[in-house]
C-alpha positions in Angstrom: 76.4 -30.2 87.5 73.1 -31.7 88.0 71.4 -27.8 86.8 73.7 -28.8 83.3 72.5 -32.4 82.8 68.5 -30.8 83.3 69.5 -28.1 80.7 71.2 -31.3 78.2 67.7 -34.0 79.0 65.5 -30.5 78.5 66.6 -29.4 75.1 67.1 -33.0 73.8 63.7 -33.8 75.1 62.2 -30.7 73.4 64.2 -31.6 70.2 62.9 -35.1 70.0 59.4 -34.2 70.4 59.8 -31.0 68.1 61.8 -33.3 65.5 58.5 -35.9 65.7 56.2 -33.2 65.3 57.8 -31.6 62.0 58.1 -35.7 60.5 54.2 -35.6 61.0 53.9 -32.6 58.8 56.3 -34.1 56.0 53.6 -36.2 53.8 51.4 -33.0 53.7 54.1 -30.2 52.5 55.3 -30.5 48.8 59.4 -30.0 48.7 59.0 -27.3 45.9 56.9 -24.9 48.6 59.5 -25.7 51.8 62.0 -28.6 51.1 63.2 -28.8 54.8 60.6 -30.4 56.2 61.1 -33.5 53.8 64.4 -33.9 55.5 62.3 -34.6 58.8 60.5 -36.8 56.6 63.6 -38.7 55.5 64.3 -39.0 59.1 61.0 -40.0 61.0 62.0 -43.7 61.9 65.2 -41.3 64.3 62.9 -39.3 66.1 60.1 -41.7 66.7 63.4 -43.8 68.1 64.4 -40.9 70.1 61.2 -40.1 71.9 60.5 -43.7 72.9 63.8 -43.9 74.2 62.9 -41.0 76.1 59.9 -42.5 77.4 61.9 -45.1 79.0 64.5 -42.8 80.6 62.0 -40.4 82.2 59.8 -43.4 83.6 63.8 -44.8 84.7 64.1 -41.6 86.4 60.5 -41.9 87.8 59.5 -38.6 86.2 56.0 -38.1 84.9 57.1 -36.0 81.8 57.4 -40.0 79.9 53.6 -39.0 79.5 54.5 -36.1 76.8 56.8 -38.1 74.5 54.3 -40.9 74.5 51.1 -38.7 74.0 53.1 -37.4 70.7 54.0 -40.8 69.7 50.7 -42.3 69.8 49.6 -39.2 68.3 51.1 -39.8 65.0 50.2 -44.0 65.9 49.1 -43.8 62.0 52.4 -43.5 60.7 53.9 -45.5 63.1 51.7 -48.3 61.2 53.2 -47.6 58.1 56.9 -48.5 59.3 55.8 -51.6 61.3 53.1 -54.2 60.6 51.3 -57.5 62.3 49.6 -59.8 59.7 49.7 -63.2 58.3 48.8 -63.9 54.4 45.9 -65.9 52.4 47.3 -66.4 49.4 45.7 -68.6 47.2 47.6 -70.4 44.0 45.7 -68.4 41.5 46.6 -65.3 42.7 48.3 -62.8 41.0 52.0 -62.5 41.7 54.2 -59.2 41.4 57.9 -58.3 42.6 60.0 -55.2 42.3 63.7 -55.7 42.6 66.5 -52.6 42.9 69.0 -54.9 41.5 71.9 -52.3 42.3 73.3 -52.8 38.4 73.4 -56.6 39.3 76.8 -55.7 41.7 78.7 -55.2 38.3 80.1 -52.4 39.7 81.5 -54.6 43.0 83.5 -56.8 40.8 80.5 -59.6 40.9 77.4 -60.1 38.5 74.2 -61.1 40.2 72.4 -62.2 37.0 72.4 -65.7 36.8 70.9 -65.9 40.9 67.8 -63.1 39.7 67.2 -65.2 36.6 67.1 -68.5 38.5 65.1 -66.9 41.7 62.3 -65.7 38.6 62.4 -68.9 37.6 61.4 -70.2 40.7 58.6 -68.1 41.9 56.9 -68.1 38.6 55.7 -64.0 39.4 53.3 -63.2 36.6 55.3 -59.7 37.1 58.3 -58.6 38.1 60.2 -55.3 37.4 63.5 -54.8 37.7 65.3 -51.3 38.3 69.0 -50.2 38.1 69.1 -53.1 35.1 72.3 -53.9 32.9 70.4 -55.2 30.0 74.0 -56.0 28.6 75.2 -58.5 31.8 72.0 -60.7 32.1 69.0 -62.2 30.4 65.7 -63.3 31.8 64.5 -66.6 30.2 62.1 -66.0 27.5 60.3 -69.4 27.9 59.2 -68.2 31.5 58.9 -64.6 31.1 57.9 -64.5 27.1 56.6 -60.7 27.7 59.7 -58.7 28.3 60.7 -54.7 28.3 63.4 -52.8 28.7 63.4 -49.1 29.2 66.5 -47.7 28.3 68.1 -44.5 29.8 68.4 -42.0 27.6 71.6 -41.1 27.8 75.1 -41.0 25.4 77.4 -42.9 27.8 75.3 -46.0 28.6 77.5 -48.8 27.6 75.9 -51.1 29.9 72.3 -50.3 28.6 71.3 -49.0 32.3 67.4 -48.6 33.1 64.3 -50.8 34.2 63.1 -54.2 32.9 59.9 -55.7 33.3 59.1 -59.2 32.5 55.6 -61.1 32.7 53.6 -63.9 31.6 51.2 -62.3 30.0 51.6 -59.6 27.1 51.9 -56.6 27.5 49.4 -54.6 25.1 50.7 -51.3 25.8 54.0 -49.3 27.4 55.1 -45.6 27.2 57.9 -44.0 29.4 56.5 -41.6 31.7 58.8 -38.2 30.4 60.4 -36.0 33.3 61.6 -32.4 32.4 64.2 -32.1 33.8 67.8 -34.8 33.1 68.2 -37.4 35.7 69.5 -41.5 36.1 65.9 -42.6 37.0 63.1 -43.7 34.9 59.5 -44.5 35.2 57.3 -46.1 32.9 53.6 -47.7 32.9 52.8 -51.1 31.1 49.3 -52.2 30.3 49.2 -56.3 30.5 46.4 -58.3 30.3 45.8 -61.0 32.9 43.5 -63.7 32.1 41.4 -61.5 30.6 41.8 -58.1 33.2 43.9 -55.2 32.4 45.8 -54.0 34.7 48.0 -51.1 34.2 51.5 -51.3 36.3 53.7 -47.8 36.8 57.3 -49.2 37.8 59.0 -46.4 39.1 62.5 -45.6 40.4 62.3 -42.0 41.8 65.6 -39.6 42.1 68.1 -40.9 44.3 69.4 -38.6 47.5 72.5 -39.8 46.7 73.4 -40.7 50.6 75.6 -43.9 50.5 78.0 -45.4 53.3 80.7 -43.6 52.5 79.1 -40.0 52.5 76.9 -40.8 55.7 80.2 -41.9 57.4 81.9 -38.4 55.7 79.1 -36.2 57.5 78.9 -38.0 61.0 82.6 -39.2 61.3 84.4 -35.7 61.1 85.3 -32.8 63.3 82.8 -29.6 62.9 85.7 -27.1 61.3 85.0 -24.6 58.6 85.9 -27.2 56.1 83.2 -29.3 57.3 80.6 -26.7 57.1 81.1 -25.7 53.7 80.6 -29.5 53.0 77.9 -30.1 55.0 76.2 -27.1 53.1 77.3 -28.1 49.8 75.2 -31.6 50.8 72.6 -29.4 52.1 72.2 -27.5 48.7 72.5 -31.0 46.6 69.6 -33.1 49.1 66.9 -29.6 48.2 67.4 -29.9 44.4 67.3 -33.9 44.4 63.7 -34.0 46.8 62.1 -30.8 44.5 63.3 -33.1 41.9 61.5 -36.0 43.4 58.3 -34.0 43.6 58.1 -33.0 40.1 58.7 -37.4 38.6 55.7 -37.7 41.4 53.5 -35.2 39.7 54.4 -36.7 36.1 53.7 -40.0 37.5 50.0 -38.7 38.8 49.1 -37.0 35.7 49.3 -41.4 34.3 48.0 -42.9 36.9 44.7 -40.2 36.3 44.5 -40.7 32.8 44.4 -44.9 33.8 41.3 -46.3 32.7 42.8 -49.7 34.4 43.4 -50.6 38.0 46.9 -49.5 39.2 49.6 -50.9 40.7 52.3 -48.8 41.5 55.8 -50.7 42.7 59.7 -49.6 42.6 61.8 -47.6 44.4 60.5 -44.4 45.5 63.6 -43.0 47.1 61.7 -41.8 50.0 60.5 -43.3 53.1 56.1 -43.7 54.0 56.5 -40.2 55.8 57.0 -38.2 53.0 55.3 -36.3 50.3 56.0 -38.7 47.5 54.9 -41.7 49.5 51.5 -39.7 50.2 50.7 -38.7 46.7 51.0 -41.8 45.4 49.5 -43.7 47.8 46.0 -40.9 47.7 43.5 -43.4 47.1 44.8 -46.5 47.1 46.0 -49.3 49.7 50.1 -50.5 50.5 50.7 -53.7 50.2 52.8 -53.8 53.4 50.2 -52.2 55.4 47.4 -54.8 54.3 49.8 -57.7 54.7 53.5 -57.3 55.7 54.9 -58.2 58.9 57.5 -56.7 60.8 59.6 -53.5 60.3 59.5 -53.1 56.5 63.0 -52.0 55.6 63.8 -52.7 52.5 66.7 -50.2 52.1 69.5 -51.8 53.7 72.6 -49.4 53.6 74.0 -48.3 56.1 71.7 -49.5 58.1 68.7 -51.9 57.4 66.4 -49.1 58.6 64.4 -48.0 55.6 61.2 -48.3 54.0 61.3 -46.9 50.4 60.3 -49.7 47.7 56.7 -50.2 47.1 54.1 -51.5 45.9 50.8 -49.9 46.0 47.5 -50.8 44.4 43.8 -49.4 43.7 41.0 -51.0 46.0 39.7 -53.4 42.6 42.7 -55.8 44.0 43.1 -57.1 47.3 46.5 -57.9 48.7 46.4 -61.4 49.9 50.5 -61.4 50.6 53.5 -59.4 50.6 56.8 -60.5 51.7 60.9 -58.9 51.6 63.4 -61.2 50.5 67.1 -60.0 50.8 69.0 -63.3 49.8 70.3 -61.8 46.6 73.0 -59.6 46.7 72.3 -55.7 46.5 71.2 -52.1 49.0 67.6 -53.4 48.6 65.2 -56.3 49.0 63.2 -57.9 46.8 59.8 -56.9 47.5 57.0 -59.5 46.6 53.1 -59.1 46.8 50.1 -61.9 45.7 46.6 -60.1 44.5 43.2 -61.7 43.8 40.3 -58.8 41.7 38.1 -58.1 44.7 34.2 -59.3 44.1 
């Protein structure tokens, strides 16, 4: 018996430690060469988990090998620092203010309607720009007399009733906007939007990369069932889906590169990505730039919230001619994500 339970702590140990090592390669392979490793990707913040738990049972045990998860952990302590962050803010008033906000088609489709509580919390904060993704354009309205610059990106698609895409409203016009085209058919959208602030141009990409489709009721379908021949035809049906939705992903990155290139502004990119800060997507898009949670969040970062609150994949990301002087997540209004808010002041 005790032979068995060294074989069980062995593999799992290996496992962990093999699982953490493939999540480390994840930001560096592109899904269209060799999609699995994106799935480790997806799944860092489990075996980062794993192996610390580990650490803690060997040194429990009193067995030296805790020094081999925790030599891999702090191995990969860089990406650790994009999950969890320590810092305080100094924002000033006449900073420039920005939030992104998966409004989860404003819980229309849960029998409620959200609108009224995102137009009163815009009213509030007085962001000089906000987007707004997964947007009914037909059940709710941002008030023109605080945001007088406004834009909605429709999908393009024949059964749209609702008017579904992205909105962003602002302050301050907006002098030029062009949807960023994807060639292959999909529910997301991207766009960029030139506005001039006080005088600087600064060009924002609001993005909303494909979906993985994962929500409660599937992850509870794939983790709640018995492992019969039924189940593994589902589970590779899943499989199959999850590799065409991250190549999918890879290619909206690439578009959304080839616009952020041509820029002859400062960037800030900010939306849903889809994808968590150990992936491929995350580490295109960030190539050259700074995260806003990484200069000035604090705490875990989740701002995916379903099924768990474990996940980091909304953004906002920004070229080194701004300097992040805040960033907050605010979950208060109803919907799978939080609000994600950032302040900004030109750098000197």
């Amino acid at each position: 018996m005790r032979r068995l339970f060294k074989r069980i702590a062995d593999f799992i140990n290996s496992l962990a430690i093999l699982g953490l090592l493939i999540a480390y390669l994840a930001p560096f392979v592109d899904p269209q060469d060799f999609w699995p490793v994106s799935f480790f990707g997806l799944t860092y913040k489990f075996w980062l988990i794993l192996n610390l738990l580990l650490v803690f049972f060997w040194i429990f045990l009193k067995k030296r090998r805790w020094m081999y998860n925790a030599f891999f952990i702090l191995m990969g302590l860089q990406f650790a620092a994009r999950n969890i962050q320590f810092n305080s803010s100094s924002a000033a008033a006449s900073d420039i203010k920005v939030a992104t906000f998966n409004v989860n088609v404003q819980q229309v489709y849960n029998g409620g309607n959200t609108s009224e509580q995102i137009r009163n919390y815009l009213n509030q904060k007085q962001f000089d720009v906000a987007v707004l993704i997964e947007w009914l354009n037909k059940k709710g309205s941002i008030d023109y007399d605080t945001y007088p610059h406004q834009q909605f990106v429709k999908l393009d698609a024949k059964k749209n009733k609702y008017d579904y895409g992205l909105k962003i409203v602002s302050k301050h016009k907006i002098i030029n906007w062009e949807r960023i085209k994807y060639e292959h058919f999909t529910n997301n959208i991207a766009a960029y939007f030139d506005i001039d602030i006080n005088g600087t141009v600064v060009r924002y990409v609001a993005t909303h990369l494909q979906s993985n489709g994962i929500n409660s009721s599937l992850y509870h379908k794939l983790v709640n069932v018995e492992i019969d021949e039924e189940y593994k035809s589902y589970a590779l049906n899943f499989a199959k889906r999850l590799k065409k939705l991250i190549v999918q992903r890879s290619e909206q990155t690439k578009a959304i590169q080839e616009v952020i290139a041509d820029s002859p502004y400062p960037v800030i990119i900010l939306g849903d990505f889809n994808d968590t800060p150990q992936s491929y997507t995350y580490q295109q898009l960030k190539k050259g730039r700074k995260d806003a949670f990484i200069e000035r969040g604090n705490g875990w970062g989740a701002t995916y919230l379903k099924p768990f609150p474990i996940m980091r994949i909304d953004y906002i990301l920004h070229d080194s001619e701004l300097e992040c002087t805040s960033y907050k997540c605010v979950s208060t209004i109803k919907s799978d994500h939080a609000m994600v808010e950032a302040t900004f002041k030109l750098s000197n």
